[in-house]
N, CA, C and O of each residue as an XYZ file, in Angstrom:
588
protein
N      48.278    157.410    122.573
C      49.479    156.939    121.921
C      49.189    156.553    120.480
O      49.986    156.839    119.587
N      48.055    155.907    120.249
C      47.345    155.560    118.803
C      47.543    156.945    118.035
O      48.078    156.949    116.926
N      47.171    157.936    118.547
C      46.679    158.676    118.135
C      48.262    159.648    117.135
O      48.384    160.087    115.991
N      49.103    159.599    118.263
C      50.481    160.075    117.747
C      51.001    159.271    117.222
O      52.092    159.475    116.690
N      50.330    157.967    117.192
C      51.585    157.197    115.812
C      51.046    157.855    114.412
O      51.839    158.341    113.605
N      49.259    157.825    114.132
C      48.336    157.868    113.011
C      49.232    159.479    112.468
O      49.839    159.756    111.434
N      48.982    160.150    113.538
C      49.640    161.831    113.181
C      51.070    161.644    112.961
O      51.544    162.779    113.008
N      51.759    161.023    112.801
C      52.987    160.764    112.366
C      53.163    160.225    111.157
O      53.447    160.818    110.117
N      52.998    159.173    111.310
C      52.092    158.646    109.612
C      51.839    159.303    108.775
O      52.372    159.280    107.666
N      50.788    160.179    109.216
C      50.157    161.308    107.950
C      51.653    162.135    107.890
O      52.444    161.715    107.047
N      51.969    162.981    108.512
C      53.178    163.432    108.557
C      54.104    163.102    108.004
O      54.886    163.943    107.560
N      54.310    161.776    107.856
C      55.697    160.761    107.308
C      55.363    160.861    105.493
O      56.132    161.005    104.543
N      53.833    160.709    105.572
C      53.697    160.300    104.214
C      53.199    162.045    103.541
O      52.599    162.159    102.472
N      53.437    162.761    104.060
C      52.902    164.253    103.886
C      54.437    164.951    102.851
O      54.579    165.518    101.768
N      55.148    164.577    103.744
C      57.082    164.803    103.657
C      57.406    164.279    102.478
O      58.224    164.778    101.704
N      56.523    162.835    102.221
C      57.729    162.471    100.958
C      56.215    162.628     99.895
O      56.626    162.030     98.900
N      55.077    162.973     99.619
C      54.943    163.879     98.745
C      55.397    164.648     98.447
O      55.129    164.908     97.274
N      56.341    165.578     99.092
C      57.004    167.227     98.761
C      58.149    166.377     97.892
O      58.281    166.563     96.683
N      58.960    165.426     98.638
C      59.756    165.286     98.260
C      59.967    164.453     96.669
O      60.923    164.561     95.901
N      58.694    163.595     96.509
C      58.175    163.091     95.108
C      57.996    164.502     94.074
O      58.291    164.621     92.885
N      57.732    164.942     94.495
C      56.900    166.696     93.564
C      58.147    167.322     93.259
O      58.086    168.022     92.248
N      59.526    167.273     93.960
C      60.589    167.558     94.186
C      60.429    169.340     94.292
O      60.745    170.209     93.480
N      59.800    169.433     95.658
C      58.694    170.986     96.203
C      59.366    170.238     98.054
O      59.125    169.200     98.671
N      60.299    171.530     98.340
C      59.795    171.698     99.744
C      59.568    172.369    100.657
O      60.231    173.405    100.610
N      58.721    172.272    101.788
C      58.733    173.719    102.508
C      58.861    175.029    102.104
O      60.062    175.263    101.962
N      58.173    176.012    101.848
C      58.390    177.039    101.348
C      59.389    177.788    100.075
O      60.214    178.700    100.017
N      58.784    176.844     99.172
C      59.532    176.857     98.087
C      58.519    176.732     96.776
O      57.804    175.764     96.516
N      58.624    177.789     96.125
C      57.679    177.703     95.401
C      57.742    177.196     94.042
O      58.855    177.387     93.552
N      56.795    176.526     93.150
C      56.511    176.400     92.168
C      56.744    177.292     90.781
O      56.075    178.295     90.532
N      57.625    176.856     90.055
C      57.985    177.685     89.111
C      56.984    177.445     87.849
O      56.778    176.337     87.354
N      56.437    178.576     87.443
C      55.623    178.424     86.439
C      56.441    178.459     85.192
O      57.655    178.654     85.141
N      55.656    178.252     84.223
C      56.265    178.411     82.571
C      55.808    179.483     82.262
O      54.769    179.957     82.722
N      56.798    180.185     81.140
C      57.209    181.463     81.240
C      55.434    181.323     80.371
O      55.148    180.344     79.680
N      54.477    182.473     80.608
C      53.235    182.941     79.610
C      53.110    184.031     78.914
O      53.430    185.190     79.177
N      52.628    183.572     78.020
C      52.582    184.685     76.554
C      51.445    185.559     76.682
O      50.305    185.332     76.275
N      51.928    186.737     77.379
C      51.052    187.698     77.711
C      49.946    188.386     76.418
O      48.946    189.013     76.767
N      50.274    188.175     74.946
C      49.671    188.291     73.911
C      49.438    186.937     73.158
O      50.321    186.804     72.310
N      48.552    185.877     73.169
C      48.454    185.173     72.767
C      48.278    184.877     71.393
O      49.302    185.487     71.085
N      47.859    184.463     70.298
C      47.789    184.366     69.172
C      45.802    184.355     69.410
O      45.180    185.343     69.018
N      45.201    183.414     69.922
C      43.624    182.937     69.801
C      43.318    183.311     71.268
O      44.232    183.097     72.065
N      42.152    183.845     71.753
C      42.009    183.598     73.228
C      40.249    183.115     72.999
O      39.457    183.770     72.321
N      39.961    182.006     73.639
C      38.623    181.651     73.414
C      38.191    181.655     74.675
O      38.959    181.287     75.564
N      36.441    182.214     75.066
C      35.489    182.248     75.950
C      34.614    181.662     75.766
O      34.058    181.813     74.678
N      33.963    180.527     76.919
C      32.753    179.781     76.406
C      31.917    180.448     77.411
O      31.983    179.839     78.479
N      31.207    181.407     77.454
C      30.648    181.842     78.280
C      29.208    181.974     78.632
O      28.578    181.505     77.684
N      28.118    182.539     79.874
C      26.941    182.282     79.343
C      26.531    183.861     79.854
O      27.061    184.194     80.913
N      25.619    184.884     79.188
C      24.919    185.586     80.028
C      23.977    184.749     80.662
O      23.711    183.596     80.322
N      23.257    185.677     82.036
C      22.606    184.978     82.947
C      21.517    186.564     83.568
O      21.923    187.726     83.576
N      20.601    186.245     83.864
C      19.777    187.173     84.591
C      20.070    188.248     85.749
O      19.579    189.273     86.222
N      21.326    187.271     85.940
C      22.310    187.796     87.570
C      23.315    188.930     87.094
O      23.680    189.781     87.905
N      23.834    188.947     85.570
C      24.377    189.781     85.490
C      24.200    191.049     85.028
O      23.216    191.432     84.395
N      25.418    191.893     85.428
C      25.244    193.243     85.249
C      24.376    193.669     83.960
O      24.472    192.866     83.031
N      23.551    194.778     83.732
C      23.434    195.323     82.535
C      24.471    196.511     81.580
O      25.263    197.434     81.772
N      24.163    196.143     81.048
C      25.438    197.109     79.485
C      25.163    198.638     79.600
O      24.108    199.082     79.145
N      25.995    199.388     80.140
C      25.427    201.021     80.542
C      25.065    201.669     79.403
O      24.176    202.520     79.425
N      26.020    201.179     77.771
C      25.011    201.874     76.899
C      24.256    201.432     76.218
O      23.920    202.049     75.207
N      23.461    199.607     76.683
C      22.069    198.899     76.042
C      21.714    198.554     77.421
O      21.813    197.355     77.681
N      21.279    199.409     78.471
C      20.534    198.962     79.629
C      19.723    198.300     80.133
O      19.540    198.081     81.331
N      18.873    197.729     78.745
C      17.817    196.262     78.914
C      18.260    195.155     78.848
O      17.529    194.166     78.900
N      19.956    195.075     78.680
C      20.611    194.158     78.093
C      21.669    193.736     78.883
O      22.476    194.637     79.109
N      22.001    192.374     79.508
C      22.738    191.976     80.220
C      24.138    191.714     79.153
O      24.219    191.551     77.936
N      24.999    191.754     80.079
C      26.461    192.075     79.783
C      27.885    190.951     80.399
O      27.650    190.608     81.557
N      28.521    190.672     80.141
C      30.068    190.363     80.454
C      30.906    191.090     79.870
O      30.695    191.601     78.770
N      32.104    191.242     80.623
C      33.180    192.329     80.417
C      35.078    191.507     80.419
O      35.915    190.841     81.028
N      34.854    191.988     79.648
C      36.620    190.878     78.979
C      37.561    192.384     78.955
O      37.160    193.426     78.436
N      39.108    192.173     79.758
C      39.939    192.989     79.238
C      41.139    192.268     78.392
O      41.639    191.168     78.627
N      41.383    192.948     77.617
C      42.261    192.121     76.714
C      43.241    193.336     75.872
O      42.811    194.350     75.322
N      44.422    192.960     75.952
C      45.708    194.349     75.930
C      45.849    193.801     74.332
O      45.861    192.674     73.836
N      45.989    195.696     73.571
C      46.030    195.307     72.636
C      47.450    195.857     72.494
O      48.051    196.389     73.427
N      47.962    195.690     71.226
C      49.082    196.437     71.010
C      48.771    197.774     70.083
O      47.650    198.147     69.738
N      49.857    198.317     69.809
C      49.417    199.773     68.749
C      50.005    198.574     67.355
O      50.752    197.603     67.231
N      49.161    199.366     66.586
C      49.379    198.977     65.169
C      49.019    197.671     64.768
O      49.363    197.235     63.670
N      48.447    197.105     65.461
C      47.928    195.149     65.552
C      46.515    195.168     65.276
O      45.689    195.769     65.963
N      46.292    194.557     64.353
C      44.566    194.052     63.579
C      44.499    192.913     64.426
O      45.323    192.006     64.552
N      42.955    193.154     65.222
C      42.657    191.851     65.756
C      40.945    191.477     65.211
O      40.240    192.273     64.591
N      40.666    190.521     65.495
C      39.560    190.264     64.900
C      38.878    189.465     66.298
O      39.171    188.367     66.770
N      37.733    190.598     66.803
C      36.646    189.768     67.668
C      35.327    189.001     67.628
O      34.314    189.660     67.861
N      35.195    187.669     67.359
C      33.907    187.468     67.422
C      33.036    186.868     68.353
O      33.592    186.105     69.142
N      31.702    187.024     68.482
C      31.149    186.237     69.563
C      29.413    185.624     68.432
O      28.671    186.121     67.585
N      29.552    184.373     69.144
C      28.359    183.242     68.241
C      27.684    183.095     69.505
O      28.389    183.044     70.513
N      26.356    183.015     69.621
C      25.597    182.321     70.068
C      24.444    181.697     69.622
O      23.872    182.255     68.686
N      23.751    180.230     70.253
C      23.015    179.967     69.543
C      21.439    180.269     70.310
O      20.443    179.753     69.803
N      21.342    180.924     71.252
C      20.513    181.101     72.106
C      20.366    182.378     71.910
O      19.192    182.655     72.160
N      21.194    183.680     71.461
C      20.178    184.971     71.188
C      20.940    185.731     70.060
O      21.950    185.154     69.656
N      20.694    186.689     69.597
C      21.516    187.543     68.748
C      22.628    187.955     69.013
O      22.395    189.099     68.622
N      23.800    188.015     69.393
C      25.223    188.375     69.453
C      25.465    189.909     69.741
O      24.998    190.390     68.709
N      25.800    190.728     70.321
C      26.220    191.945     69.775
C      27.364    192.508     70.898
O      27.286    192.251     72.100
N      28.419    193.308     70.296
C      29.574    193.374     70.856
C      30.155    195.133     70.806
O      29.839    195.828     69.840
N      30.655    195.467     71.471
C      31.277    196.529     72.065
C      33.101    196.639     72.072
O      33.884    195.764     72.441
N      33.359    197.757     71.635
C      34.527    197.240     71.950
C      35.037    199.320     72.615
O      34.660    200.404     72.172
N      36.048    198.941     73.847
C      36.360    200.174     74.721
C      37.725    200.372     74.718
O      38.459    199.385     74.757
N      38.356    201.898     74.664
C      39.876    201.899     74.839
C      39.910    201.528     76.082
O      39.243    200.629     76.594
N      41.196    202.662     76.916
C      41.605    202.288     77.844
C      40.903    203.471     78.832
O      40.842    203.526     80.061
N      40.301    204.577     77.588
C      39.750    205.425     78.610
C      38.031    204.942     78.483
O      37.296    205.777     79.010
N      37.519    204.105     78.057
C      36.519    203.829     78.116
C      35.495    204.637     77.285
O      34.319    204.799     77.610
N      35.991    205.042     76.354
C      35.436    205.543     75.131
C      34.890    204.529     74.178
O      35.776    203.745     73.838
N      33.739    204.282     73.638
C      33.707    203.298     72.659
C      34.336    203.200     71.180
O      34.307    204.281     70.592
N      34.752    202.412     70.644
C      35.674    202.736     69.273
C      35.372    201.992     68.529
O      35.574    202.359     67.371
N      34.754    200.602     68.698
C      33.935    199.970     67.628
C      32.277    199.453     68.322
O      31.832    199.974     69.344
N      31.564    198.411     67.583
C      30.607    197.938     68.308
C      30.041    197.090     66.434
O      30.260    197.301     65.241
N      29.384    196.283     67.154
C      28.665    195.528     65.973
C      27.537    194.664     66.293
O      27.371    194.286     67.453
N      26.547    194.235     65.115
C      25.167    193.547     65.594
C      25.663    192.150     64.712
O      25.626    191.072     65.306
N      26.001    192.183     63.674
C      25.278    191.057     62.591
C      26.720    190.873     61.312
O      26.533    190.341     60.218
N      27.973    191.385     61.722
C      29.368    191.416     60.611
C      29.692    190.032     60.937
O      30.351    189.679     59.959
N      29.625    189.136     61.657
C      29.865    187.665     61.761
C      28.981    186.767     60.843
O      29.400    185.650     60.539
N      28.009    187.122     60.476
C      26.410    186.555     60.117
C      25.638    186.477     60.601
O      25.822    185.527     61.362
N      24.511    186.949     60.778
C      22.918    186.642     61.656
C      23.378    185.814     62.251
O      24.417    185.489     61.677
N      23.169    185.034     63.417
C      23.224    186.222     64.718
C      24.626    186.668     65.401
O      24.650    186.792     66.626
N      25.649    186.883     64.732
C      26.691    186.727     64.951
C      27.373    188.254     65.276
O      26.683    189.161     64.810
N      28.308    188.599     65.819
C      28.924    189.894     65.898
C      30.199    189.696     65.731
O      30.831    188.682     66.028
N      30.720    191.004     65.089
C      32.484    190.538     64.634
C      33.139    192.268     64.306
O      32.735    193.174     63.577
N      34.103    192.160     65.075
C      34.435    193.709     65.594
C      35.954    193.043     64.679
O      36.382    191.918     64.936
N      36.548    193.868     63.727
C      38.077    194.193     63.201
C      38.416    195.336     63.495
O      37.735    196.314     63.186
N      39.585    195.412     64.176
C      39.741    196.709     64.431
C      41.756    196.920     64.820
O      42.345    196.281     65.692
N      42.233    197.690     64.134
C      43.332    198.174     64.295
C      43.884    198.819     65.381
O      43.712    200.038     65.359
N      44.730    198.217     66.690
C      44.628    199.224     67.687
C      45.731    200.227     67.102
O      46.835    200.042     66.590
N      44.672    201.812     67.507
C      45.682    202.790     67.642
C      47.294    203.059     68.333
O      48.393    203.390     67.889
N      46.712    202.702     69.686
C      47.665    202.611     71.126
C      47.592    201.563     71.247
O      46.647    200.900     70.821
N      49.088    200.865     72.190
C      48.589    199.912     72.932
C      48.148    200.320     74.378
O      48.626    201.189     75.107
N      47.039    199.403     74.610
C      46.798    199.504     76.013
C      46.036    198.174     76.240
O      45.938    197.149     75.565
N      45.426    198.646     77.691
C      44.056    197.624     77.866
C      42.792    197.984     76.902
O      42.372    199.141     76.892
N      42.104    196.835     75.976
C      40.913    197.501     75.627
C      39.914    196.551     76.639
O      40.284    195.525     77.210
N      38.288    197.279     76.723
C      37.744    196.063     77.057
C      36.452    195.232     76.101
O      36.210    195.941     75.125
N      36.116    194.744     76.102
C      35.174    193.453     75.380
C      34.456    193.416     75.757
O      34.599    192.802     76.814
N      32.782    193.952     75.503
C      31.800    193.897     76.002
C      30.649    193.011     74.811
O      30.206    193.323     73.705
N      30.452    191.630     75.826
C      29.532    190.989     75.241
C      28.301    191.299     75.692
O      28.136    191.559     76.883
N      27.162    191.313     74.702
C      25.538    191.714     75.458
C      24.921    190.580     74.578
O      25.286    189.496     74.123
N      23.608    191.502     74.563
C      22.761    190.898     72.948
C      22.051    192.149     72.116
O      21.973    193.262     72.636
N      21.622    191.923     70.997
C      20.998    192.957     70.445
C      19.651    193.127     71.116
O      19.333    194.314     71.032
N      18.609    192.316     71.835
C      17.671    192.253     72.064
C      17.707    192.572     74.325
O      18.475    191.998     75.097
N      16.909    193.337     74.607
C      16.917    193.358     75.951
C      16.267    192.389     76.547
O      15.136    192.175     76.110
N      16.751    191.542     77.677
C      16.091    190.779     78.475
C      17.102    189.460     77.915
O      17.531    188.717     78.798
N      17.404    189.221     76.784
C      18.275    187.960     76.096
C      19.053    186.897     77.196
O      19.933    187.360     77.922
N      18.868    186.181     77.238
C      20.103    185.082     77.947
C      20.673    184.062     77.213
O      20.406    184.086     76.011
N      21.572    182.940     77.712
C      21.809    182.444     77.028
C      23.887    181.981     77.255
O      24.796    182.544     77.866
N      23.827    180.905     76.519
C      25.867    180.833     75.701
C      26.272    181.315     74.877
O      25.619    181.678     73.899
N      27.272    181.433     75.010
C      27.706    182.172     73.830
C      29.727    182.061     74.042
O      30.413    181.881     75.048
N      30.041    182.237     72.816
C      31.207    181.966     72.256
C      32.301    182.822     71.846
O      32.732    182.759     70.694
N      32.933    183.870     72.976
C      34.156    184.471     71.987
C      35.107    184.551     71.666
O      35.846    184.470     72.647
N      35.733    184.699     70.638
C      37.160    184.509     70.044
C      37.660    185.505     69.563
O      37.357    185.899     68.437
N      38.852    186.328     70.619
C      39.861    187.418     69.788
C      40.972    186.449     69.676
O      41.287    185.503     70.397
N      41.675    187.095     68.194
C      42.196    186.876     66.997
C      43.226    187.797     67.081
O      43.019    188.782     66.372
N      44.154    187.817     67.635
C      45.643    188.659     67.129
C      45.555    188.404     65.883
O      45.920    187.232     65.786
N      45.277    188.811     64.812
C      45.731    188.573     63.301
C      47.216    189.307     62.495
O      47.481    189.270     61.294
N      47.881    189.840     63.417
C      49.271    190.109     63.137
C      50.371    188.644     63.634
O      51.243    188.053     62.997
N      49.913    188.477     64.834
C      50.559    186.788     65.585
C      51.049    186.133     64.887
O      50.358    185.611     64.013
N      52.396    185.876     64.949
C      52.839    184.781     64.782
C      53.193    183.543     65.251
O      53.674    182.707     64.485
C-alpha cells in the first residue's frame, strides 16, 4: 500500500511538471524557427589519434564539416591551432577538391576564400600540414555576403 501511495506521488508531481512547462502528453515542443545559413559558424575542435585519416594527406588525421554554401556567396574559412600547423581542404558536392591551403591565415594558420560557384553542400576538411599531428584547433566559416 506504501508503495502505491509513493507511485502516485511521483505521478502527481510528474503531471504538473508538464503542466508548469505548459507541454502535455504527446505534444511536442516547438522550436524557434533556425537560420539554416548562418552569418559565423564556430568549431572548437580537437584531432585525436582515433581519427580517420585525410584520403588525399594519408599520414594525416582528419575531421569532416558539411556546410551548404550558396551560388555566388564569398565565404571565408579559417582554422588556428596552437598545437600543430593548420591545413584545410575544401570539397564540392561531388567531392572534387576546389580549394585547399597551408599558411593564408599566418604560420600556422589556414584560410580558404572562396566564391561558391553552385549552391550545394560543400565539405570542410580539417587535417595538419605535418603527418602524425594532433592536437585543438579552431574553425570559423564566415558567410561574408551575410547580413
Amino acid at each position: 500500500m506504501k508503495l502505491h501511495c509513493k507511485l502516485a506521488l511521483v505521478l502527481l508531481a510528474a503531471a504538473a511538471c508538464l503542466l508548469q512547462a505548459d507541454l502535455s502528453a504527446g505534444d511536442k515542443k516547438k522550436e524557434d524557427k533556425k537560420d539554416d545559413n548562418p552569418k559565423e559558424v564556430i568549431v572548437n575542435g580537437e584531432l585525436t589519434n582515433a581519427d580517420l585519416k585525410d584520403k588525399a594527406r594519408p599520414t594525416c588525421y582528419c575531421k569532416t564539416y558539411t556546410y551548404k554554401m550558396i551560388e555566388g556567396r564569398n565565404y571565408q574559412i579559417d582554422m588556428t591551432s596552437a598545437d600543430f600547423d593548420s591545413y584545410l581542404c575544401l570539397e564540392n558536392a561531388a567531392g572534387e577538391q576546389v580549394a585547399a591551403d597551408d599558411d593564408s591565415g599566418g604560420f600556422p594558420s589556414a584560410r580558404i576564400i572562396y566564391r561558391a560557384p553552385k549552391t550545394g553542400d560543400y565539405t570542410i576538411i580539417c587535417t595538419t600540414f605535418s603527418g602524425g599531428s594532433t592536437g585543438k584547433y579552431r574553425l570559423v566559416v564566415k558567410d561574408l555576403d551575410a547580413k
